[in-house]
Structures are given as structure tokens and as C-alpha cells.
C-alpha positions in Angstrom: 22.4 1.2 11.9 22.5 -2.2 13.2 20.9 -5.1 11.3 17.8 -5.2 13.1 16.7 -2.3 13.1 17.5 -2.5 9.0 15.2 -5.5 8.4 12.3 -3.3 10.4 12.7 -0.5 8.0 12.7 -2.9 5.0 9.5 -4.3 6.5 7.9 -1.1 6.8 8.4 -0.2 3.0 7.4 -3.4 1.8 4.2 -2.5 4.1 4.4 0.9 2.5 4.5 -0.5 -0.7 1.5 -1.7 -0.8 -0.8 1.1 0.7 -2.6 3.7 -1.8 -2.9 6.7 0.0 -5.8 9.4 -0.7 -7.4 12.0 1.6 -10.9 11.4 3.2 -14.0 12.7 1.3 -15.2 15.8 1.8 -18.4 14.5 4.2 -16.2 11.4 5.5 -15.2 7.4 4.7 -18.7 6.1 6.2 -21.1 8.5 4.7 -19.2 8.6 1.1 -19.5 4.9 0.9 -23.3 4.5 2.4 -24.6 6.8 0.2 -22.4 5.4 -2.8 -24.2 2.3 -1.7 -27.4 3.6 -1.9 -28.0 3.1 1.7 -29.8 5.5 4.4 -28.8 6.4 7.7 -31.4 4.0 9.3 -30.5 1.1 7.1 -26.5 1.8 8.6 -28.0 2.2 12.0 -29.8 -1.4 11.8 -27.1 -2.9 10.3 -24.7 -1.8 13.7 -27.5 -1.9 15.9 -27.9 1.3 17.2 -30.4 4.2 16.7 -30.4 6.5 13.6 -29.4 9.5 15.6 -26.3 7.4 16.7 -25.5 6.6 13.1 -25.6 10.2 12.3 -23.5 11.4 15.1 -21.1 8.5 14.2 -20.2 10.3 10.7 -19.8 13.8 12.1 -17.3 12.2 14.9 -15.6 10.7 11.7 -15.4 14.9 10.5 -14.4 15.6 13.8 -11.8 13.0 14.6 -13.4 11.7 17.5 -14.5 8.3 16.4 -12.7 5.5 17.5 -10.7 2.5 15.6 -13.5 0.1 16.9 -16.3 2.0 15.5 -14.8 2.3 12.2 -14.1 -1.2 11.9 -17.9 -1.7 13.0 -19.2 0.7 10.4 -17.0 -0.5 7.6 -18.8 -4.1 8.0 -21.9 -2.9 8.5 -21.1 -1.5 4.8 -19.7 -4.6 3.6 -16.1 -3.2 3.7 -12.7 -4.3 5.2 -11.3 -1.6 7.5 -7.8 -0.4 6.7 -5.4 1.6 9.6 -2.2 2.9 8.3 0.3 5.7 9.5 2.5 6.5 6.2 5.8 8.4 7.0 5.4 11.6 4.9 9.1 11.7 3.8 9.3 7.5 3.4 11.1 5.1 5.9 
């Protein structure tokens, strides 16, 4: 392995490091934390300017896997949260 590609992989797992993996909830990332914040649909809707039927169809895309990265990150500050992306190797680096 030559020595760049070495100092990549010990980036990665210093990355790795840091990240606490869980699985999604049940009824998905955005509708967990709304209603943990005690926030409706509509409220999430005005807070990302869009209608409430939008909102709704946003958190069954997230069940699906058809939302995108830039809707996510939109929704997670519309609930006061940081968006996090990570692809963790199953078996490490």
C-alpha cells in the first residue's frame, strides 16, 4: 500500500471515530424529532416554506428513500438541527 493511500485510510478512521451510528426510527429522522419537539406538520411546513401536504410527503419520501440530501439538510434546520451525512464501512477501513 503506498503511503498515500495509508494516510487516506487513517483519515477515514479518525472520521470514523467520531461517528455514532444507530438505525433511523421507525416513522423516520424528521418526524421522530418534530414530534419529540412538539411540533405539527404545519408548523414544519412554515418553517421550510412549503404547504402541509408537502411536509407530509417529505417524511414518507424519508421512509421511502427518495428524499434528497438538500431537503434533509432543509428540514433538519427548520427543526433546529445540524444535518449529519456519513457512509460507514460495515467491516472498518
Amino acid at each position: 500500500m503506498n503511503r498515500f493511500k495509508h494516510l487516506q485510510l487513517q483519515k477515514l478512521d479518525q472520521h470514523m471515530a467520531e461517528i455514532r451510528v444507530c438505525e433511523r426510527p421507525s416513522d423516520g429522522w424528521i418526524r421522530a424529532t418534530r414530534k419529540a419537539l412538539g411540533m405539527s406538520v404545519h408548523q414544519l411546513a412554515i418553517r421550510m416554506g412549503m404547504t402541509q401536504q408537502a411536509a407530509s410527503q417529505l417524511e414518507a419520501n424519508e421512509l421511502d428513500d427518495s428524499v434528497t440530501i438538500k431537503t434533509l439538510r432543509k428540514a433538519a434546520e427548520a427543526l433546529g438541527c445540524k444535518f449529519v451525512y456519513a457512509i460507514v464501512p460495515l467491516d472498518g477501513s
